[in-house]
N, C-alpha and C positions, 0 to 999 in steps of 0.2 A: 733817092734813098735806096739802099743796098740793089745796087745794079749788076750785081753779080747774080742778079736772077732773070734767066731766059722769059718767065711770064712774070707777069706784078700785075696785084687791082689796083693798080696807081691809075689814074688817067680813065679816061674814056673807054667802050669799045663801039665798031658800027654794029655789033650784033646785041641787040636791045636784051637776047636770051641771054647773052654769055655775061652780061653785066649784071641780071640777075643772079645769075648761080655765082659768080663772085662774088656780090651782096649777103649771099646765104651763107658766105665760107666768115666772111666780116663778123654775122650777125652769131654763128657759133661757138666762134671765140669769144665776145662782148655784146649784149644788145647797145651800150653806151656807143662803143665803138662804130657799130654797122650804123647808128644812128647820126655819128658823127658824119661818118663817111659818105653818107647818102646827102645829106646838106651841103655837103662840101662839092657834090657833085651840082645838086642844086643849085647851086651860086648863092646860099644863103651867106657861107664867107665875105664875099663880098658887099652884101647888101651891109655886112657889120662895117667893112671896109669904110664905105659910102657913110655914115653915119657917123663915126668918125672923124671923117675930113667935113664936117657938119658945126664940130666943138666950137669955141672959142679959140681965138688964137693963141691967147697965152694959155688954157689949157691944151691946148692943141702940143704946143714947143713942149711944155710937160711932161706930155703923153710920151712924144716920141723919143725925147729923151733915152726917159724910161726905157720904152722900147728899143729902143737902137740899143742900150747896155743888156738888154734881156736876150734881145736878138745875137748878141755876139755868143753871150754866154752857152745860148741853145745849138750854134754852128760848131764850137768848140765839142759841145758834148755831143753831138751829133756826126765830127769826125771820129771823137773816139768812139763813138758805138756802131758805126761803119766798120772800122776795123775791127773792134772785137766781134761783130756777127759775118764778115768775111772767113776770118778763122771758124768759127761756130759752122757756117753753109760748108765748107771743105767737110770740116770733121764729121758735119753729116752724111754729104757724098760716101764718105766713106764707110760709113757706119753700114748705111744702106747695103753697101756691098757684101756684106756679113748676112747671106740669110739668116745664118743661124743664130748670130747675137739677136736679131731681131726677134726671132720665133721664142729662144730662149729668154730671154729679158727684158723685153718689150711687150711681147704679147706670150707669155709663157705655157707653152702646151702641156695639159696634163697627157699623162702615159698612153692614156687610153682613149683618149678623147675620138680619137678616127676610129678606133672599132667600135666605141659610142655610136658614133654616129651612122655608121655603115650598116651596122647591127638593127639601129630603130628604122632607116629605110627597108627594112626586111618585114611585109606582111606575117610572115610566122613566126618575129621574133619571140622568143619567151622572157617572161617576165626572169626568171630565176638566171637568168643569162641579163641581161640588162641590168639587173640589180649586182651584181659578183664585179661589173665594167664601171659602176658605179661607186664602187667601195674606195676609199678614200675622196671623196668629191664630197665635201663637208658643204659647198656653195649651194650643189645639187642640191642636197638633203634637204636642206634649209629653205631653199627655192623650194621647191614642191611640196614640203609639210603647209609652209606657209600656203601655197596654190590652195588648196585641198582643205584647207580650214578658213577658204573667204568665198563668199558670193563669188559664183554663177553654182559651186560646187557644192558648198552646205550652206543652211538656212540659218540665219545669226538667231534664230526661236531657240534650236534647237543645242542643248546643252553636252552636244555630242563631239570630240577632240580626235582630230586623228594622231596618233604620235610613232609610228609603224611604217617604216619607208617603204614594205612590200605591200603593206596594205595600201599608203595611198596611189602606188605603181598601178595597182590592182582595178582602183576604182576609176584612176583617170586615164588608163588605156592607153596602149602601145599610139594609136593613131594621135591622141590631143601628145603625149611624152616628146612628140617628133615636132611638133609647134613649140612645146614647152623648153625642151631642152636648150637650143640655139640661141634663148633669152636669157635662160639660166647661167649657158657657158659666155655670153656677152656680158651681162652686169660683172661677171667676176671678171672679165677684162677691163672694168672701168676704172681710170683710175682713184685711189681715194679721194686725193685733192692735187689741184693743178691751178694753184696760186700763180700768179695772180687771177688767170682766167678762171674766174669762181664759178660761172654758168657752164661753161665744156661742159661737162659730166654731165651734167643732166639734159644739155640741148642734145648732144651726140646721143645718149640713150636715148631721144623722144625720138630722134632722127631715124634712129636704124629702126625702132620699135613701127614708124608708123611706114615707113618704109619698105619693110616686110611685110605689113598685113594688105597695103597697096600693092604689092606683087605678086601676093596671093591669091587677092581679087581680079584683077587683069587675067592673070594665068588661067584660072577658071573663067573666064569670061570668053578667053581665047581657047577655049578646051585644050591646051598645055596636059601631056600626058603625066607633070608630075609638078602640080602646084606648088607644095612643101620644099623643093628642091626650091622655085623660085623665094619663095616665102625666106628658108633659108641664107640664100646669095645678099636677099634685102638685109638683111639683119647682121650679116659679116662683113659687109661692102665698105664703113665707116672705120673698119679696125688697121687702116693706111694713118687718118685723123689722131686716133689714140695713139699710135705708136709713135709719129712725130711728133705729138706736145710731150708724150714723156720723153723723147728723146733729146728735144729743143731746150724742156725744164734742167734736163741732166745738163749738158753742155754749157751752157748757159752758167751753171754755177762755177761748173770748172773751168771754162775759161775766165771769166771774168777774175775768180781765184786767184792765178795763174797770172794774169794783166795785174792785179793790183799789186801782186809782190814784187812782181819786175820793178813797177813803177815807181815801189816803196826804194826797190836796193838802186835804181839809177837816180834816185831824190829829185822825181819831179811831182812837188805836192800838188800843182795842178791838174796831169794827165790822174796821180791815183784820185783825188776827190770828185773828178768826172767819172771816172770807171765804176766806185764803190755806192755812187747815187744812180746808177745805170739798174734799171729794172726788166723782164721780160718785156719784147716788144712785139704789138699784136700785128703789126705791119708784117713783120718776119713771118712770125708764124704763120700770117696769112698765104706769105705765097711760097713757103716752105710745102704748105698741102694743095695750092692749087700747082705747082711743080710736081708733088711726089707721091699725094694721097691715093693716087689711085694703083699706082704701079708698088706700091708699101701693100697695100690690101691682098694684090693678087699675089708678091711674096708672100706672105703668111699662107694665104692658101694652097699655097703651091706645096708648101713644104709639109702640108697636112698626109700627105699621100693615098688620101681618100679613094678606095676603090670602087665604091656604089655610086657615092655622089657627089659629083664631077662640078662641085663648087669652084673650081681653079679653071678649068677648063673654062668655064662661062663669064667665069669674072676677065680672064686674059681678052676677048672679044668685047668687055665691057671697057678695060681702059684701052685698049689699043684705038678705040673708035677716035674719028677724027674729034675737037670741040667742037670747030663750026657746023661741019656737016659730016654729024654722026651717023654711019651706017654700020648693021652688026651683021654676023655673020652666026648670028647663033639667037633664036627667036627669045630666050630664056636671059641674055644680054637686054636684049631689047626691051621688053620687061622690064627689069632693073632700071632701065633708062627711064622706062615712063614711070615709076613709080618714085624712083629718085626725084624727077623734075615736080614731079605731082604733090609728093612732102614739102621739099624744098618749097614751095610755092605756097602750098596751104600754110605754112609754120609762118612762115613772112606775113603772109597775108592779114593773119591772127593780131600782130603785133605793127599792121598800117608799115610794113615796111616793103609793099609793092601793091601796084594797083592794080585793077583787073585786063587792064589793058597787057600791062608787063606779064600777066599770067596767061593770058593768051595766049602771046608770044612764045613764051616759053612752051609750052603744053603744043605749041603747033610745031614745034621744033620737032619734039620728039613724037610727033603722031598720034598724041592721047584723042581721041575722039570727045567731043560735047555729049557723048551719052554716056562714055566711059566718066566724065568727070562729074556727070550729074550722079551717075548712082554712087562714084567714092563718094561724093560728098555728106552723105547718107550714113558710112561709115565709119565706124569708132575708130582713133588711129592709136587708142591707147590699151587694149589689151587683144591678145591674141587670138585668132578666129576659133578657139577651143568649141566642143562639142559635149554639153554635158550628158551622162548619160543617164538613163530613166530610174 
């Protein structure tokens, strides 16, 4: 199925890591689906196989009946949704080509968002300056009132409301703003909804969220002269992911659109009643991002033109690295790798859909050390390493 892709998680790999981190792209789209996938690899299929040919003979004839007319009907619809995602992977080639549609429409840049962010890398930012960079950022607003009116920051005793965007700037500090913000301007990349993949959004958000704070750790650990920088790369490294499911959800309609009317005005009622029962498919999408996720991310970044902090820069040494045998040419890459492998692997883990063996593996791949993962383990991977103050 759609062989017009240079990589697929179809099949096997000998690198026991690189089957994991395929598994991870599975389990993002759908847990159903990764869980499908991983049986199948299992040979649990088959043991159903076997069981089967177990029946009675007359239900046995039955069965297969059944099956052989079911079987046709799923090759038919399965050539026409070869071709209609053949057209779909072109038009995304191309799409991709368009930094700009992508920055624009995809992942949409507010105006100000790089001297945001260039500005909070600055020890003497001022507040009255960050807030002016801020004005029309309704996501911001809303993110931070909210920060500032929940635990770690006020005591729920206390019947005290911040409702002042310079005051809460004020009290949660230019230092936690520069944690805070790169989560802020992430949810409002998310998308609303990305039917059928009903879990995206919210795996992708856990993903970059715990991602980042694993990158933060490492970097301090490796005394990295500038944590947040890493912290940050974590947390924007996922927006390759988002960009192609909206881009996949868009195409997707329009072609199919586009197929069915054909198929209405040349009157083959069979080719359109396959086309117009044809749904998004998680197969695609999967290796739509293990093809382009990472080289989509560092687009967006690139076109940021960030002067301070050289998010593109670091991310370009993070995808260019080989899969098999990653090596980086930038310590703050590398980073991102172990912290990436390190999520990726705890999240599976949570939900029995890798063993500790497979985590190993993975984790020796990218160099994570047994003391580096004992103490993440330790670690919240669900809100930021903010700093509250006295």
């Amino acid at each position: 199925m759609f062989h017009f892709f240079s990589n697929t998680t179809e099949g096997g790999s000998k690198d026991p890591a690189l089957r994991l981190e395929k598994r991870f792209i599975n389990y993002l789209i759908s847990f159903p689906f990764a869980r499908k996938a991983r049986s199948k690899a299992d040979g649990v299929e088959d043991e159903e196989k076997e069981q089967r040919r177990k029946l009675l003979e007359v239900e046995r004839l039955n069965y297969e009946e059944r099956d052989r007319k079911a079987q046709a009907r799923q090759r038919f619809s399965d050539r026409v949704s070869e071709e209609l995602h053949e057209e779909i992977y072109h038009r995304a080639l191309e799409t991709i080509e368009d930094g700009d549609y992508v920055r624009e429409r995809l992942i949409p840049l507010p105006e100000k968002l790089p001297e945001l962010l260039d500005t909070l890398s600055l020890k003497a930012a001022s507040m009255r300056r960050i807030e002016s960079l801020v004005q029309g950022m309704d996501w911001f607003h809303t993110g931070l009132l909210r920060t500032v009116n929940q635990p770690p920051f006020i005591d729920r005793n206390r019947q005290v409301k911040v409702d002042n965007l310079r005051v809460a700037m004020s009290f949660v500090g230019t230092e936690n703003l520069r944690l805070l913000a790169p989560a802020y301007i992430m949810q409002n990349w998310l998308p609303p909804s990305t039917q059928p993949f009903t879990l995206f959004r919210r795996k992708v958000w856990e993903h970059s969220l715990g991602t980042a704070i694993a990158a933060h750790n490492i970097a301090v650990e490796r005394k990295l002269k500038d944590p947040i920088l890493a912290y940050t790369m974590g947390m924007f490294h996922e927006l390759g992911k988002i960009a192609l499911t909206k881009l996949y959800l868009k195409l997707f309609d329009d072609v199919q659109r586009e197929y069915a009317m054909a198929s209405v005005n040349d009157k083959s009622p069979e080719r359109h009643n396959a086309l117009v029962q044809l749904t998004p498919d998680e197969r695609f999408l999967r290796d739509l991002m293990l093809e382009k996720d990472k080289e989509v991310s560092y687009l967006v970044a690139e076109g940021w033109g960030l002067k301070r902090v050289p998010v593109s820069q670091h991310l370009l040494s993070f995808t260019q690295a080989d899969r098999v045998n990653p090596t980086y040419d930038s310590d703050y890459a590398e980073v991102l790798a172990q912290a990436n492998a390190y999520c990726e692997f705890r999240m599976m883990r949570e939900v029995d859909l890798a063993s500790l063996e497979e985590g190993k593996r993975i984790l020796n791949k990218y160099s994570v050390s047994a003391e580096t993962v004992a103490r993440l383990n330790n670690v919240s991977l669900k809100r930021p390493p903010i700093i509250v103050p006295d």
